[in-house]
Every structure is written in C-alpha cells, then in structure tokens.
C-alpha positions as CSV (number, residue, x, y, z in Angstrom):
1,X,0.0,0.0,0.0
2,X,1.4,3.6,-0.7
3,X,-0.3,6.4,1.6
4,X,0.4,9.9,2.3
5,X,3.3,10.4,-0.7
6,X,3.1,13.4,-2.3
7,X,4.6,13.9,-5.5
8,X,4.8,17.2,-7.4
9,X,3.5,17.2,-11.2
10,X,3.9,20.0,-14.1
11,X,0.9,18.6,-15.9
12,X,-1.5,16.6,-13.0
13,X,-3.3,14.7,-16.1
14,X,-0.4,13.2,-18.0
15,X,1.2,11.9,-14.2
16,X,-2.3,10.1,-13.5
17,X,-2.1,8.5,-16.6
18,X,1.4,7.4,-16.0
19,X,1.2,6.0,-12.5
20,X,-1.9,4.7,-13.3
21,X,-0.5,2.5,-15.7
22,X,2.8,1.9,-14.4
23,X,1.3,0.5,-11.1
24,X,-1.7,-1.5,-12.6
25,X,0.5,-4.7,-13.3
26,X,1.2,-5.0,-9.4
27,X,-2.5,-4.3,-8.9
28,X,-2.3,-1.0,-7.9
29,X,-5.2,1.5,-8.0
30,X,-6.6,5.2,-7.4
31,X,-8.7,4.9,-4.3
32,X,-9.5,8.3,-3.5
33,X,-8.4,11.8,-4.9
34,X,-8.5,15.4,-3.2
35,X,-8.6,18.8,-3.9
36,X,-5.1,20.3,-4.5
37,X,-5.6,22.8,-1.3
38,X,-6.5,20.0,0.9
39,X,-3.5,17.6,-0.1
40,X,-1.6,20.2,0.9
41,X,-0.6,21.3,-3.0
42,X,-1.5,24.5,-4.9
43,X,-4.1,24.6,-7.2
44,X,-3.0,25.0,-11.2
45,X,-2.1,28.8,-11.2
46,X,-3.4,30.6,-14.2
47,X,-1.4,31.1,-17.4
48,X,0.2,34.7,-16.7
49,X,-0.2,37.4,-19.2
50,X,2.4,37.8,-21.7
51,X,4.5,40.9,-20.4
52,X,3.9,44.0,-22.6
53,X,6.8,46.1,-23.4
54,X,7.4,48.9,-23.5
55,X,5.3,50.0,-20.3
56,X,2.5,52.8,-21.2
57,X,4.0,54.8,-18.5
58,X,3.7,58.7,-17.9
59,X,5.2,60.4,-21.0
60,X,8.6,61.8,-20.2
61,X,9.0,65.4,-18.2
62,X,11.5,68.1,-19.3
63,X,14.6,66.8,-18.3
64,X,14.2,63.7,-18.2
65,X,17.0,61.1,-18.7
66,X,15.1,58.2,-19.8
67,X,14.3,56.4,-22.2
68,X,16.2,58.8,-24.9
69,X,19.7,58.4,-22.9
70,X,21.6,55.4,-21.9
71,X,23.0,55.9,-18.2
72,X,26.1,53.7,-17.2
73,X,27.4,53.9,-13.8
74,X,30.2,53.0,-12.1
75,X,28.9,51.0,-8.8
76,X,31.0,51.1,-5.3
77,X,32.6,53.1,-2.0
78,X,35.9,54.6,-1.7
79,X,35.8,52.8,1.7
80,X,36.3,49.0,0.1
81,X,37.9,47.2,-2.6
82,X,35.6,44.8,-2.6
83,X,32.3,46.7,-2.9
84,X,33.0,47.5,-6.6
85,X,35.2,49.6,-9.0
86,X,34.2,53.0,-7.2
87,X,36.2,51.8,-4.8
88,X,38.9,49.4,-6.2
89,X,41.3,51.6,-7.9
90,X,42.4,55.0,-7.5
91,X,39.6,58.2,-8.8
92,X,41.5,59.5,-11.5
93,X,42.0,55.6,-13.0
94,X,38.7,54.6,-11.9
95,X,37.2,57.8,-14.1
96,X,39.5,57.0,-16.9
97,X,38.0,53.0,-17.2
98,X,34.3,54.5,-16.8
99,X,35.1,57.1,-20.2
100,X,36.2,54.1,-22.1
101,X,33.2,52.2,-20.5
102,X,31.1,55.0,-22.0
103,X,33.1,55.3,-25.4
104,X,32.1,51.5,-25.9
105,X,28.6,52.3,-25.0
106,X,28.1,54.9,-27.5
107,X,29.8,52.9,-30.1
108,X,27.8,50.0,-30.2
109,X,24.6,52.0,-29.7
110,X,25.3,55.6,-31.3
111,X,21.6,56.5,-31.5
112,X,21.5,56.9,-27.5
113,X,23.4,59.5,-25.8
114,X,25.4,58.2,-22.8
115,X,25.0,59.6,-19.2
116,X,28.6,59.0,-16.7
117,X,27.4,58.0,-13.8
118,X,28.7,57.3,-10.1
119,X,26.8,54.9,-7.9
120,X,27.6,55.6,-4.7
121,X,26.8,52.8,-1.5
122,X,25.8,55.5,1.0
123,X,24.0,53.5,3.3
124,X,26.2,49.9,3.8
125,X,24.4,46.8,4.9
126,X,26.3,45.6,8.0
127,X,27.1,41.8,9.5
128,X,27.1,43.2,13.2
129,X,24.5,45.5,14.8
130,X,25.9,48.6,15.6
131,X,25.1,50.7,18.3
132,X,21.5,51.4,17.4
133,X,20.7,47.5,16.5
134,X,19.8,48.3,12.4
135,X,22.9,46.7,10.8
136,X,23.7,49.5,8.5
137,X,26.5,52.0,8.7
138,X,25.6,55.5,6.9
139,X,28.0,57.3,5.3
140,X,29.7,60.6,5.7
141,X,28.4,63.6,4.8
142,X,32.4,64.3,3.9
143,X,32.3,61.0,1.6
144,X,29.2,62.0,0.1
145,X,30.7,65.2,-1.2
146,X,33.9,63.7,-2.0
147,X,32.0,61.1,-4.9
148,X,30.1,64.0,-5.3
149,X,33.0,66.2,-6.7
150,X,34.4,63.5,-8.4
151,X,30.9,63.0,-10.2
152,X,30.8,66.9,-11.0
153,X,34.2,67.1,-12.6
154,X,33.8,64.5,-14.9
155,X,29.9,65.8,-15.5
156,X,28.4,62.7,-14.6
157,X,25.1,62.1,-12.5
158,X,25.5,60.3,-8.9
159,X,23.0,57.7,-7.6
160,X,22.8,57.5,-3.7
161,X,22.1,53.4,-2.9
162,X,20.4,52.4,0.1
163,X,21.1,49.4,1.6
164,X,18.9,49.9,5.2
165,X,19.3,46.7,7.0
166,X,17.5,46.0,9.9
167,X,16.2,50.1,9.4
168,X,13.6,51.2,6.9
169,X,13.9,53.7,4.3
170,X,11.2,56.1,6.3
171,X,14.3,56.7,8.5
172,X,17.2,56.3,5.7
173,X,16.3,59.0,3.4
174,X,15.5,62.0,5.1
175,X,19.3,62.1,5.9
176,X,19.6,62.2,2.5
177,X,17.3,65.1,0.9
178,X,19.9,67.5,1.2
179,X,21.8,65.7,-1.7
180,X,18.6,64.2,-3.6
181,X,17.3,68.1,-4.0
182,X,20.2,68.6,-6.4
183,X,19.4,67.7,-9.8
184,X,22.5,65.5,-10.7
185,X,21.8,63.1,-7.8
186,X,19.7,60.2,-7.8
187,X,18.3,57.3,-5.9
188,X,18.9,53.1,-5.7
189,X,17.8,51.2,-3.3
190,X,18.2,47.4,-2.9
191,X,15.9,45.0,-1.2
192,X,18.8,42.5,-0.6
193,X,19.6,43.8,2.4
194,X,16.0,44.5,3.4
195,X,16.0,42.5,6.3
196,X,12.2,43.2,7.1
197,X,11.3,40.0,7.5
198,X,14.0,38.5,9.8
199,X,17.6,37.2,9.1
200,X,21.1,39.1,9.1
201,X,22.5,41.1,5.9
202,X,24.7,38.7,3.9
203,X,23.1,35.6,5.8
204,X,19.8,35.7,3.8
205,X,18.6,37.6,0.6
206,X,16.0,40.8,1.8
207,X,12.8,42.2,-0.1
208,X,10.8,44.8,-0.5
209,X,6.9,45.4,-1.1
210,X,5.5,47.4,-4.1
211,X,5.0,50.0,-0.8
212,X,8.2,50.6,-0.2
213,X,9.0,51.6,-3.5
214,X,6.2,54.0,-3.6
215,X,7.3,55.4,-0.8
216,X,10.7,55.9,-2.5
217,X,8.9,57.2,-5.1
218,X,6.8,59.8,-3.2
219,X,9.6,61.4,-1.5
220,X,11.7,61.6,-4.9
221,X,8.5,63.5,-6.4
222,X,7.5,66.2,-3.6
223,X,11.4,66.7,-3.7
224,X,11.1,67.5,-7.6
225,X,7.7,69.6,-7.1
226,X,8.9,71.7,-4.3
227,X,12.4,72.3,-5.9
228,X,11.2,72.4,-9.3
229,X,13.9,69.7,-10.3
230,X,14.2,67.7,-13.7
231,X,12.4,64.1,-12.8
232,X,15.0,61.5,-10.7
233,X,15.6,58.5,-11.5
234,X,14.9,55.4,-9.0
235,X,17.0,51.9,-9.3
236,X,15.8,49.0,-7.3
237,X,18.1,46.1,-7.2
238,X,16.5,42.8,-8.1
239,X,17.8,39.4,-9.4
240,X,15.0,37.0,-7.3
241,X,11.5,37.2,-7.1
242,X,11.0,37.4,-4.0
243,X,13.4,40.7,-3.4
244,X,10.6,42.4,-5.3
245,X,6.9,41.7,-4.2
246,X,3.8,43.0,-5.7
247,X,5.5,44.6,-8.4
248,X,2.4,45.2,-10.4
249,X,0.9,47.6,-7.7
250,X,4.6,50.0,-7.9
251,X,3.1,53.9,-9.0
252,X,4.5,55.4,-11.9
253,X,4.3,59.2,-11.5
254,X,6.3,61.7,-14.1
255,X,8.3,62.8,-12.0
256,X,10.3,59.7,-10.7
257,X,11.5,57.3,-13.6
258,X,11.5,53.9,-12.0
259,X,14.6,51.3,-13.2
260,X,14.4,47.5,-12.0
261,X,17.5,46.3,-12.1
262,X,19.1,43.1,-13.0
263,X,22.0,42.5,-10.2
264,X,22.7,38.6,-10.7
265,X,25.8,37.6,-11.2
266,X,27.5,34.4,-13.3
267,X,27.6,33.2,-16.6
268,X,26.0,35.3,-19.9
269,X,23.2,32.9,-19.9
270,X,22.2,32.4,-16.1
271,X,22.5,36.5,-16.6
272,X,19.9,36.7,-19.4
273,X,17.6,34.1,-17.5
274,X,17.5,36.2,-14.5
275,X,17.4,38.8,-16.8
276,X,14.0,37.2,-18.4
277,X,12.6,35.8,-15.2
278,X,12.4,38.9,-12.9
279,X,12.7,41.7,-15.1
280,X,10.8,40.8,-18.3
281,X,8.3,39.2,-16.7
282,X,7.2,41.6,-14.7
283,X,7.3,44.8,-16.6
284,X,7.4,48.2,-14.5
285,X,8.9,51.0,-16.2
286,X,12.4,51.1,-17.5
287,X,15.6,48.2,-17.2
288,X,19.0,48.2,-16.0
289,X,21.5,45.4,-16.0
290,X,24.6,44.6,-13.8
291,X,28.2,43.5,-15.1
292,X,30.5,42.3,-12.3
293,X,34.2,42.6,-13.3
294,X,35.2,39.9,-11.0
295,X,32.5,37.7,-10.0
296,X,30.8,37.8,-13.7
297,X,34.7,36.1,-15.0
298,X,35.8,34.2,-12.3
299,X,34.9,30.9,-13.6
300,X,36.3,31.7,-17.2
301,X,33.7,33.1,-18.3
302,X,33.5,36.2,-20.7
303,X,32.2,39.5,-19.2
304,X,29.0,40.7,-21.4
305,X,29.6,43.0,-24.2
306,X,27.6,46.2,-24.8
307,X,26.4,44.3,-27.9
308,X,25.6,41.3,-26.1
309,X,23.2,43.4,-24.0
310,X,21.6,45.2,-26.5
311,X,20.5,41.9,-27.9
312,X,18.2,41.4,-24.9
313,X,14.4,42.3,-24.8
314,X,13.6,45.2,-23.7
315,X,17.2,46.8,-24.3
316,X,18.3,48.1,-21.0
317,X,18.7,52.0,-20.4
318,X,20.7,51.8,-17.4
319,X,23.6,49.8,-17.4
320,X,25.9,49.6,-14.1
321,X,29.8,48.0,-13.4
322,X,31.0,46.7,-10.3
C-alpha cells in the first residue's frame, strides 16, 4: 500500500495516466483523490499574461533622462575594494576605465546619448548591529561630497544606494534630501539587504513590497515639485522574485523614472535568465543590468559585451559596473 506520498506534477493529467498504468500490473489502484488545497498542494495557477513592453508609463518630463539616454554607472565606496570599482582603484583611474566604459557604450549604440554615472553605497548593509541595532552604517556627509565632486568634474550624474538593514527607508532617506534636491543626484535602493522580514545582511537575501518603493517614489516626487527639479531616477536592485513583491501595484508618476534592475551575477546565460525571469516578466517602467568585473569572469567566463546586451528584450537603459 502507498499512503500519504506526495509527488509534485507539471501537468496533473499526464502523471495520472502514467502512474496509473505503471502500477496496474502490481495491482495498484486510485482509491480516492482530493482537492489540491486540501492535499496540501497548490491549485493550477493561471497562465500569466504575456509581459507587454514597452510600459504605457507617464510620458517623459523636461529633463528627463530616460528612455532617450543610456546611463552607465560605475557601482561602489571609496571605503572598500571589494564593494565595486568605485572603490577598487584610484579616482583618476577609476574615471578614466568608466570614459572608455562609455566610449564603448556609445559605439555599439550611437543612436543613444550616454550619461557618466557614479553609484555611490551610502547607506552599507552591516554583518554586526551597531550601536543602534539596524545593521547599517551610513556614510559621511564628507564622503558623500567627495564622490560627489568626483561626479561633477567628470559631468556625470550620482545615484545614492540604500542598503537599510534592519532600518527602513522612512528613517534612511530623510538624511539624504539634502543631496537628492540637487538635480545630478539620484536614488537606488536594494531589497537585498532588506531585512524586514527577519535574518542578518549577507546571511539571507532581503525584499521589499511594491510600498516601499512607492514610498521611494513619493519622497523623490515632492522633492522635484517643491524644488522644481528635472524628474530622478529610482533603481531598485532585483535578481529574485522574492526581493521584489507585488511589483504590479509599484506607481508610476512623471516625475520619478522607476529602473528594475538586474544584479545577478555568473555566466551570460544564467545573466539573461534572470534577466527574463524577474525583469521581463514583470514589466514596471524602464531596465537596468549589472556587469561584475570579478565575479561575472571568475569561472572563465566572458564579461558581457555592450552588444551582447543590446541583444536582450527590452534593451536596458541603465547599465551599471562593479
């Protein structure tokens, strides 16, 4: 007798059949058959929608970056070489490999301006607690400025990541207006070390709600209204589905363009999968995609060409080294 096994199926009809007849020469039989809820299973989910791109999104403001320009960032803090290239090398070589970064860009896509970028860490996801229990360190005002001057002498745009922790970003980013009001900086934040629902930064993989975003999204506006600022851009890290939930309900308002962006790294083709599976699929507003220098080539494998990401569906608009 066989009792209380549970076996997961793709297609529920075609397994019957096959267990059926695979176990009728030894006399086996269906005896009795349940509801998928009440065997403990999942009832056949409904075909999703095929994603529709592009988004019929606000049309862009004055000033806007996107969709018309390409932005491509460099991604790190001068306080680690291991956080990214910001960080790695010295400025003046680090700004020299992001202009031939950006001469590549425009070459294999000369129809799209390119915007320099710096993508600045300023709140850092922490493996101990700190004084105040949130498992985040915030930045310097002094560091801030430093990338900050960096960005303005090469005339590239900054973007201001948040990585909160055990905090939220209702008490992150308030510390941050007075560099968000100018109209070169931006704003990234990244549910991997979103720790809202238990765990340590680094120990488990964080998420954020379709709320938190829109709360992102509401400060970034009223900052543009009452300062009369060109829209911002807002990045939000993603390369599981989970780190982004309820991305369907995410607002789209003028005056914040909203980038999901892919930050998996690996192979090209675990890269375009992720790539596919939790930024196609759900379609929001705009795309970015992440190159790792290191951890993208480790294993022998090639780092991604410009041309090789311009092949993919939608063609990403915001496109970010590390």
């Amino acid at each position: 007798m066989i009792d209380h096994v549970g076996l997961a199926a793709g297609d529920f009809a075609k397994s019957k059949a096959w267990y059926a007849a695979a176990l009728a020469p030894i006399g086996y039989r269906v005896m009795m058959e349940f509801p998928a809820q009440q065997a403990g299973g999942q009832p056949t989910a409904p075909a999703r929608p095929r994603p529709v791109w592009p988004v019929k999104g606000p049309d862009p403001l004055p000033g806007a970056i996107l969709p018309n320009q390409r932005i491509v960032a460099y991604y790190g803090n001068p306080l680690s070489k291991r956080m990214g290239i910001l960080g790695e090398v010295p400025p003046d070589e680090m700004l020299r490999r992001l202009d031939r970064e950006v001469r590549a860009w425009a070459r294999a896509d000369p129809e799209t301006p390119v915007v320099p970028a710096l993508h600045l860490i300023a709140v850092v996801a922490q493996g101990s607690a700190g004084r105040d229990g949130m498992y985040r360190a915030r930045m310097s005002d002094s560091l801030i400025e430093r990338v900050y001057g960096w960005a303005q002498r090469h005339k590239a745009i900054m973007f201001l990541d948040v990585q909160v922790g055990k905090s939220t970003l209702q008490a992150e980013l308030p510390r941050l207006v007075p560099f968000l009001v100018r109209p070169d900086v931006h704003l990234a934040i990244d549910p991997e070390f979103s720790m809202k629902r238990g765990g340590l930064p680094g120990k488990r993989i964080g998420t954020y709600d379709a709320s938190d975003v829109n709360h992102a999204i509401d400060v970034l506006a009223d900052l543009v209204e009452k300062h009369n600022l060109p829209p911002k851009v807002l990045v939000i890290h993603r390369f599981t589905r989970p780190m982004l939930t309820n991305a369907n309900r995410i607002k789209l308002d003028p005056r914040v363009q909203v980038v999901i962006h892919m930050d998996g790294w690996g192979p090209p083709w675990m890269k375009k999968d992720s790539y596919q599976a939790y930024v196609y699929a759900e379609p929001v507003q705009f795309t970015g995609f992440k190159l790792f220098y290191r951890n993208d080539t480790k294993r022998g494998h090639p780092l991604m060409t410009p041309a090789d990401i311009l092949a993919l569906f939608p063609k990403p608009v915001y496109i970010q080294y590390q």
